[in-house]
Every structure is written in structure tokens, then in C-alpha cells.
OpenMM code with the backbone's topology and positions (N, CA, C; nanometers):
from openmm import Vec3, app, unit

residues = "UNK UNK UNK UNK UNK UNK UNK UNK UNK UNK UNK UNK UNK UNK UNK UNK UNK UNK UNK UNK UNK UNK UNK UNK UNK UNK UNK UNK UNK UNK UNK UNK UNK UNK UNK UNK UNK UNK UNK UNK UNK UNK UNK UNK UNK UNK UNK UNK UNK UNK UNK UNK UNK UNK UNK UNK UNK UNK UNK UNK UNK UNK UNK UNK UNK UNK UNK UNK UNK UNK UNK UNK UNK UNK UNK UNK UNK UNK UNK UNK UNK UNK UNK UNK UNK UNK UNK UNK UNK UNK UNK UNK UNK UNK UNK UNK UNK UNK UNK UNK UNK UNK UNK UNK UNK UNK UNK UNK UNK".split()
positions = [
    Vec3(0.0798, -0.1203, 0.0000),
    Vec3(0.0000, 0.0000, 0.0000),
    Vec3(0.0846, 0.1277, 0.0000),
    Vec3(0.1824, 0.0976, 0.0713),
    Vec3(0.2635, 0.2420, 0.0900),
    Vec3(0.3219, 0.2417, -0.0448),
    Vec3(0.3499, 0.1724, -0.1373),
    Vec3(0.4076, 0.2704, -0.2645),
    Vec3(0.2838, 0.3184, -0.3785),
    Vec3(0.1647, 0.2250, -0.3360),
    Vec3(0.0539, 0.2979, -0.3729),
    Vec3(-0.0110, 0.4190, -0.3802),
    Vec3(0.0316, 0.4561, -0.2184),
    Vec3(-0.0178, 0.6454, -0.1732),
    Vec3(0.1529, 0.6797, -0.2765),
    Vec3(0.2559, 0.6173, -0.2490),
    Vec3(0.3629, 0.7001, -0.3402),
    Vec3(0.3291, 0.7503, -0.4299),
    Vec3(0.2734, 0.6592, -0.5406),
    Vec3(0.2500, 0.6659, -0.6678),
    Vec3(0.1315, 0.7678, -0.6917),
    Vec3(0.0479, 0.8044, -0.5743),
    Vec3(-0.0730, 0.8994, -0.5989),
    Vec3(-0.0119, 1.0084, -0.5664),
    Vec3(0.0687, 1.0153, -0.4655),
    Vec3(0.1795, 1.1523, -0.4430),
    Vec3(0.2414, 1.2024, -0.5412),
    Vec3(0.3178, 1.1654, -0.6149),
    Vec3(0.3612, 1.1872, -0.7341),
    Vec3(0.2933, 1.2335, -0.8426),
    Vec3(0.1827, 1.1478, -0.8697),
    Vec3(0.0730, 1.1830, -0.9983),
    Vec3(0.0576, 1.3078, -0.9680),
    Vec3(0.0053, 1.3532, -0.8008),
    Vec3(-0.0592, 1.4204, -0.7740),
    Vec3(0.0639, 1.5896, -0.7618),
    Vec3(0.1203, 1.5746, -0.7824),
    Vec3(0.2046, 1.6453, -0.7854),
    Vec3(0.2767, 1.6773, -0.9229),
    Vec3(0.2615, 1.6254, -0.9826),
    Vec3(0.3039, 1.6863, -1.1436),
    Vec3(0.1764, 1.6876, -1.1912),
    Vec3(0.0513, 1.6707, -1.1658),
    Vec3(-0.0313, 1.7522, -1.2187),
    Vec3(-0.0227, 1.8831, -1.1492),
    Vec3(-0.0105, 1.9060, -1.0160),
    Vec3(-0.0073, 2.0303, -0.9529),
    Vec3(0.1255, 2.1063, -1.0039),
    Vec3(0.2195, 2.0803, -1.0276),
    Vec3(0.3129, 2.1965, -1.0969),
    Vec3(0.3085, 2.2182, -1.2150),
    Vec3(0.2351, 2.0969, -1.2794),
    Vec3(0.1908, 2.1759, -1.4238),
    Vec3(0.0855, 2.2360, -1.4436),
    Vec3(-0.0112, 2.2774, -1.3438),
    Vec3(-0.1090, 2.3621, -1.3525),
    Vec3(-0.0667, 2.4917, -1.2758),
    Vec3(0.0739, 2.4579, -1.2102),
    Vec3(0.1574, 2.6091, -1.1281),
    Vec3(0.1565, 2.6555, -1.2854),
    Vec3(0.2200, 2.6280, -1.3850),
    Vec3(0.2903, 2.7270, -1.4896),
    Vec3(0.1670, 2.7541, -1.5411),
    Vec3(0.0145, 2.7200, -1.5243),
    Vec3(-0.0677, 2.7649, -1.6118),
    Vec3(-0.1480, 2.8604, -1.5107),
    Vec3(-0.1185, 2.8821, -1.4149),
    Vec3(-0.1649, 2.9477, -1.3083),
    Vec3(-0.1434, 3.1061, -1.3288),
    Vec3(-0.0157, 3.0977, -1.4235),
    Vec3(0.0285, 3.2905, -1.4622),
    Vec3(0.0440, 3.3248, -1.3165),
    Vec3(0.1197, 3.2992, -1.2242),
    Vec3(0.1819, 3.3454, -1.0593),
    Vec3(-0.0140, 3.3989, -1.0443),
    Vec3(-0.1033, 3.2675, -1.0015),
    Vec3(-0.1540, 3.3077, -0.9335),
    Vec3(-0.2773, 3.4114, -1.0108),
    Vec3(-0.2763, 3.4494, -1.1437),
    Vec3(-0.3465, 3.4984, -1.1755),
    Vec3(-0.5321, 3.4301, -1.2550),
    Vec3(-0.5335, 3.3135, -1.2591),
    Vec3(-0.6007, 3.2216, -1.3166),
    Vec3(-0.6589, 3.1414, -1.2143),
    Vec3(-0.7849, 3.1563, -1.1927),
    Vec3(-0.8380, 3.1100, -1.0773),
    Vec3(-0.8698, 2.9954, -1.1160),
    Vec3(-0.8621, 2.9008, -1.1846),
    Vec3(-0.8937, 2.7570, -1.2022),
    Vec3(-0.7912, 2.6912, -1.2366),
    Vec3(-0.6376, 2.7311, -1.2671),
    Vec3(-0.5551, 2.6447, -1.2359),
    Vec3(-0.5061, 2.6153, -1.0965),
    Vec3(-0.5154, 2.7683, -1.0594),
    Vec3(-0.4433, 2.8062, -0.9153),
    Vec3(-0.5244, 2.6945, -0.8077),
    Vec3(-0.6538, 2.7224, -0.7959),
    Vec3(-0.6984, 2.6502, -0.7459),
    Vec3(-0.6520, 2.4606, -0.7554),
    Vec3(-0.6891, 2.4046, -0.8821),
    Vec3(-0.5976, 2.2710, -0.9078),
    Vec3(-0.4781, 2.2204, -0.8636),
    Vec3(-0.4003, 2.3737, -0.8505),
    Vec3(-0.2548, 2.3264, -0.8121),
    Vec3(-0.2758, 2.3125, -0.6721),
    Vec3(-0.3686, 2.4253, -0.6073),
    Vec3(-0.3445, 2.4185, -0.4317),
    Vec3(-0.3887, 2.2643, -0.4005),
    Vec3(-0.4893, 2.2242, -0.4684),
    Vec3(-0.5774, 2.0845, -0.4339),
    Vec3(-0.4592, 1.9887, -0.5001),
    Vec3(-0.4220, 2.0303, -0.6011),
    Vec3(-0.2838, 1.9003, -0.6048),
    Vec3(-0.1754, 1.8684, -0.5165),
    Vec3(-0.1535, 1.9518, -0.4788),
    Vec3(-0.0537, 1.9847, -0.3863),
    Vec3(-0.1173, 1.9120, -0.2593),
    Vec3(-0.2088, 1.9676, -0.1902),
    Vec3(-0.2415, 1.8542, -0.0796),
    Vec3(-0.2741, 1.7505, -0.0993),
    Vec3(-0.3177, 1.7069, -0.2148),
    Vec3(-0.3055, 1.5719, -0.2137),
    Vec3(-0.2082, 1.5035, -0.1950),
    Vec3(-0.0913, 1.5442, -0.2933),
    Vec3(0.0171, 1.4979, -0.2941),
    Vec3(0.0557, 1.5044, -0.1456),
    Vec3(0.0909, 1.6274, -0.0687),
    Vec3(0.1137, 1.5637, 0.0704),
    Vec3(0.0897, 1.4806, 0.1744),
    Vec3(-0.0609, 1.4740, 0.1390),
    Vec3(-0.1240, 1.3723, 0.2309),
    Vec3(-0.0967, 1.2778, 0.1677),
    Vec3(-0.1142, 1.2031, 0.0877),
    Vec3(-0.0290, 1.0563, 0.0262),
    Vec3(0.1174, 1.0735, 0.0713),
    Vec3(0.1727, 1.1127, 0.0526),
    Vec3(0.3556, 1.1471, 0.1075),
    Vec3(0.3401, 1.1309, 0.2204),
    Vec3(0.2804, 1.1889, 0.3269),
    Vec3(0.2498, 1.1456, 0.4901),
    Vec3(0.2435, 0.9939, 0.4629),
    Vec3(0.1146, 0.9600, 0.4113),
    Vec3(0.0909, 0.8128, 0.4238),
    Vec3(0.2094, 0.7400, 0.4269),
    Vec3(0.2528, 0.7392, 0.2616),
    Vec3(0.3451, 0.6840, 0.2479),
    Vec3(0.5004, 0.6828, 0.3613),
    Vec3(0.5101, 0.7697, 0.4544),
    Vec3(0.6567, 0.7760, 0.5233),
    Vec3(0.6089, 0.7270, 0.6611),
    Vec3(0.4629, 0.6779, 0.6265),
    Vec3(0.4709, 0.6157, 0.7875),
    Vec3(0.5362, 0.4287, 0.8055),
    Vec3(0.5495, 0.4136, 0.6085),
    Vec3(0.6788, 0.3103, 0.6558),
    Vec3(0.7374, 0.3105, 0.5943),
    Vec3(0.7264, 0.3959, 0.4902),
    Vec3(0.8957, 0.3828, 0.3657),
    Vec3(0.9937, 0.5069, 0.4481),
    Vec3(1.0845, 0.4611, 0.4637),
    Vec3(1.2030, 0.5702, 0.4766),
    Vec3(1.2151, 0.6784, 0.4485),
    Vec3(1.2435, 0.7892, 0.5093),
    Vec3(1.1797, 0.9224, 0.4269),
    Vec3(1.2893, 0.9265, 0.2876),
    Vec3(1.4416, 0.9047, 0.2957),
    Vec3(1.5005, 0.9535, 0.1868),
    Vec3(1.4756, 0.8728, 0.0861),
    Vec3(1.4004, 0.7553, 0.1256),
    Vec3(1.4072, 0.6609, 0.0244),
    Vec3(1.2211, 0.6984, -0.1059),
    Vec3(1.1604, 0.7480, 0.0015),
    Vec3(1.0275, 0.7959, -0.0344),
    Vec3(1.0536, 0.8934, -0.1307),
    Vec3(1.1965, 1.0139, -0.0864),
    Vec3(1.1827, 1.1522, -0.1397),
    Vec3(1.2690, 1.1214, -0.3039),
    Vec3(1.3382, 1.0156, -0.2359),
    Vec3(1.4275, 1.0252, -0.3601),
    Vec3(1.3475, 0.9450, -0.4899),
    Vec3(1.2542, 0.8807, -0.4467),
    Vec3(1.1876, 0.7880, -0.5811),
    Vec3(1.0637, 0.9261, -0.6028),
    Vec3(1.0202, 1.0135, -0.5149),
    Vec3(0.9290, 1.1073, -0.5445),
    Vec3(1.0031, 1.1856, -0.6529),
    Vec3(1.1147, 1.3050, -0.6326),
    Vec3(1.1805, 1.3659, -0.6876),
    Vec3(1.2247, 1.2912, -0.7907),
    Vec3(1.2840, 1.1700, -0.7755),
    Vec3(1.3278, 1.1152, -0.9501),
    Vec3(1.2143, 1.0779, -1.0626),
    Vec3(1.1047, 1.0474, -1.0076),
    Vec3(1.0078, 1.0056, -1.0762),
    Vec3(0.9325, 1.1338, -1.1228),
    Vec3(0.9271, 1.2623, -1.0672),
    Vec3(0.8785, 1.3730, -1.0595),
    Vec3(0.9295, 1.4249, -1.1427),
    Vec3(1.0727, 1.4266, -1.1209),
    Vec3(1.1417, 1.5354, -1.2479),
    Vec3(1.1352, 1.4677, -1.3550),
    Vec3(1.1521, 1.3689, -1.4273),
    Vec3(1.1116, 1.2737, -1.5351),
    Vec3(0.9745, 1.2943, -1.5915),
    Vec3(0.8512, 1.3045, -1.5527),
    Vec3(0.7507, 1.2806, -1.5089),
    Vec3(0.6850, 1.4557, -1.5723),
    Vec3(0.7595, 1.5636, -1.5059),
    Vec3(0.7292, 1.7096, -1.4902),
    Vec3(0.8488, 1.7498, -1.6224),
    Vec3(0.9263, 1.6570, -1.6714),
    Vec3(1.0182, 1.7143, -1.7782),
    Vec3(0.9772, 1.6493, -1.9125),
    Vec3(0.8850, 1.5761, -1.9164),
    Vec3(0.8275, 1.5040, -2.0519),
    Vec3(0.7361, 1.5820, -2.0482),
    Vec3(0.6093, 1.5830, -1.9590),
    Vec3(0.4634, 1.6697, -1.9354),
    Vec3(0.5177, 1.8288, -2.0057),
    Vec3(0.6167, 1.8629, -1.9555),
    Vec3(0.6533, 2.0324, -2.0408),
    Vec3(0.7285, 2.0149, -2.1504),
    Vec3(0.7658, 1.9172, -2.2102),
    Vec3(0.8422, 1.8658, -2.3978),
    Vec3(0.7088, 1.8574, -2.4102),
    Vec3(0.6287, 1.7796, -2.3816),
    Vec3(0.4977, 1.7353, -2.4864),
    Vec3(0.3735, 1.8191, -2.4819),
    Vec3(0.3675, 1.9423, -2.3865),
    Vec3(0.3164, 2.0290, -2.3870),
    Vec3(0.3051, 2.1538, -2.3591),
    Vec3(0.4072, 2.1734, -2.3504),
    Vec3(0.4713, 2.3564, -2.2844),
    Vec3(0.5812, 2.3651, -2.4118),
    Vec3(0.6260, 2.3477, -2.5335),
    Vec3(0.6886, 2.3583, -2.5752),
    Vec3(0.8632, 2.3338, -2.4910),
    Vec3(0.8882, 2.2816, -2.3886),
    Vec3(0.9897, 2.2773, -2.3315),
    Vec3(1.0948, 2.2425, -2.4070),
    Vec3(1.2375, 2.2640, -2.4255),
    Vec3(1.3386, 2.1727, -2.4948),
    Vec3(1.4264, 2.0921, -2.4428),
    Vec3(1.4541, 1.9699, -2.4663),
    Vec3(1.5468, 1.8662, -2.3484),
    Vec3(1.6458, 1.8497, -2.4216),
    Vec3(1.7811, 1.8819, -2.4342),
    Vec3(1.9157, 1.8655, -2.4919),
    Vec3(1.9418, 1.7350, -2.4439),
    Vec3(2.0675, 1.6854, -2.4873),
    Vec3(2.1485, 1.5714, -2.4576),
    Vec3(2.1451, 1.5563, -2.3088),
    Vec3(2.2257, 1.6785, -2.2711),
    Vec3(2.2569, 1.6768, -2.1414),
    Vec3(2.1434, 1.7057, -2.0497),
    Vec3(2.0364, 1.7384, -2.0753),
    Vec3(1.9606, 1.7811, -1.9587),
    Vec3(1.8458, 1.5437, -1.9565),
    Vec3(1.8568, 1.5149, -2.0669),
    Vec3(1.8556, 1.3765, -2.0382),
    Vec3(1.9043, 1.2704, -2.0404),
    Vec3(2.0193, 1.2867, -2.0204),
    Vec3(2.1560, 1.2383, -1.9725),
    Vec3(2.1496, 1.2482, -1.7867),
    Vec3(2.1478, 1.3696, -1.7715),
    Vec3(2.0942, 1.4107, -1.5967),
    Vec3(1.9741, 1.2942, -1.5454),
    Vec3(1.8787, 1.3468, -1.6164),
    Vec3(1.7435, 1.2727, -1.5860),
    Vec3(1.7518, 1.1240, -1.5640),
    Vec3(1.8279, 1.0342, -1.6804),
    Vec3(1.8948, 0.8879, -1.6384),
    Vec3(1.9071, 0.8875, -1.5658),
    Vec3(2.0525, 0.9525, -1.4820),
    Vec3(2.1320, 0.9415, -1.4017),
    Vec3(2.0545, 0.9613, -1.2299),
    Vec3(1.9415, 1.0757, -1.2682),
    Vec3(1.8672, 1.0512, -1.1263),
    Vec3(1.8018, 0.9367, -1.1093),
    Vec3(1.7298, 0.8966, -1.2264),
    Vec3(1.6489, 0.7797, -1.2134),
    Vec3(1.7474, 0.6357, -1.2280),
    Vec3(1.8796, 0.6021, -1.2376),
    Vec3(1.9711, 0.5194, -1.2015),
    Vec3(1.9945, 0.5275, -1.0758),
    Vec3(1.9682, 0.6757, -1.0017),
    Vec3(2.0432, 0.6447, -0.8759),
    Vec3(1.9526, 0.6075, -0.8364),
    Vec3(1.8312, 0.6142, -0.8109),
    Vec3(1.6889, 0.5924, -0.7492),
    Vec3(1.6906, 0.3732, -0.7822),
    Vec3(1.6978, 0.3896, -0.8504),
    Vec3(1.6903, 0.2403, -0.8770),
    Vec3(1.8033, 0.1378, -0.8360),
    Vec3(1.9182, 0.1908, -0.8344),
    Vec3(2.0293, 0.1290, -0.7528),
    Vec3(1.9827, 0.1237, -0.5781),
    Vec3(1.9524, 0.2968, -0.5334),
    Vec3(1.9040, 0.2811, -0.4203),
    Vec3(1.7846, 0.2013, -0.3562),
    Vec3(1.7020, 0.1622, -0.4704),
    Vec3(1.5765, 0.0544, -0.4179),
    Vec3(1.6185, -0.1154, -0.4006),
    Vec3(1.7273, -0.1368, -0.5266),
    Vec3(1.7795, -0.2366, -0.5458),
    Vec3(1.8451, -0.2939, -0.4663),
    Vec3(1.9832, -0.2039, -0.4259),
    Vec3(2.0832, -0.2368, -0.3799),
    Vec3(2.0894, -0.2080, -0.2261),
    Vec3(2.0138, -0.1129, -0.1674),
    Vec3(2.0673, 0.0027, -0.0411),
    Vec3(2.0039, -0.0733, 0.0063),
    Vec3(2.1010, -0.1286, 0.1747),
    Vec3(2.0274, -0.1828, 0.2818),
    Vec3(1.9242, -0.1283, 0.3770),
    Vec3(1.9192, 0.0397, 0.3443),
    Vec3(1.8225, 0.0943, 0.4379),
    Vec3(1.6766, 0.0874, 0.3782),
    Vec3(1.6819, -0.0588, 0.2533),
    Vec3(1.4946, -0.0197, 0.2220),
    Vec3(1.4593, -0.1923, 0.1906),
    Vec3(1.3350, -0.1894, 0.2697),
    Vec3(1.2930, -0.3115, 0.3041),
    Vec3(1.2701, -0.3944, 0.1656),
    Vec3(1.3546, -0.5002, 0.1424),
    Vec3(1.3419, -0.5999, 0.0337),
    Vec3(1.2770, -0.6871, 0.0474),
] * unit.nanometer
topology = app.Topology()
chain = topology.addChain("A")
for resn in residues:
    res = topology.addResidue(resn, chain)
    for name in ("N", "CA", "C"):
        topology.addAtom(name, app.Element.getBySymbol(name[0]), res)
């Protein structure tokens, strides 16, 4: 269950920062709103989830899966541009994330 609320934390959170950039800082009352309600969602699943996954182990599969996740969502619809190197990076977070689930003794196998 706990990587279940993960996985809703996450969703729930790159929909909420991609409705931040459509928000215009706050000027657009129906994204703004989406993002505030994404956003708690996402936390309250993240609570859930760290009442038994490890917190760095929670943050680091949140954030790697997030930036991946929040960097395709703005290529395939914000016009964003991803060079070599900016997904070259993106691997490399999501390698470390997966070594750390794999390999690291601090997460329950």
C-alpha cells in the first residue's frame, strides 16, 4: 500500500506543478486553485506513504520520478526543450533511485 499512496503523491504532484505554470503566478483562478488541491493531495499521500517507507528513500523515488515525469509533461506540452545533457541528468537521477531501491540496505526488500 505504501508505494501505492507514493504513486498517488507523485501523480498528484506533477499535475499540480503543471497547472503552477498555467496558473500565470496566481493569476487564473482555475488552475491556481488545481494546483493548491494538487498539492495537498500529494502531501497527504507522502504522509501516508513515510509512515513506513524511509523518508530519503520515499523523497528520492518522489523527486526522480517527478522530475522525469514534470520534464516530458513540459516537452509534450509547454513547448519545453530537453538537450542531450539535460537527459543524460534525468537517467542518471532515475539510475540512482533504482540502484538505491535495489541495492541500499536501508529499504525493506
Amino acid at each position: 500500500m505504501p508505494y501505492l499512496y507514493l504513486a498517488i503523491a507523485i501523480v498528484a504532484e506533477v499535475v499540480a506543478t503543471s497547472l503552477l505554470k498555467l496558473s500565470h503566478g496566481f493569476t487564473r483562478p482555475l488552475p491556481t486553485l488545481g494546483m493548491a488541491l494538487g498539492y495537498l493531495v500529494a502531501f497527504y499521500f507522502l504522509s501516508l506513504t513515510l509512515r513506513t517507507v524511509p523518508t530519503g528513500i520515499a523523497y528520492a523515488i518522489w523527486s526522480g520520478v517527478g522530475v522525469v515525469l514534470i520534464a516530458t509533461i513540459a516537452w509534450l506540452f509547454q513547448g519545453q526543450k530537453l538537450d542531450l545533457a539535460a537527459m543524460i541528468g534525468m537517467a542518471m537521477i532515475v539510475g540512482g533511485v533504482v540502484v538505491m531501491n535495489l541495492f541500499s540496505s536501508s529499504v525493506a526488500h
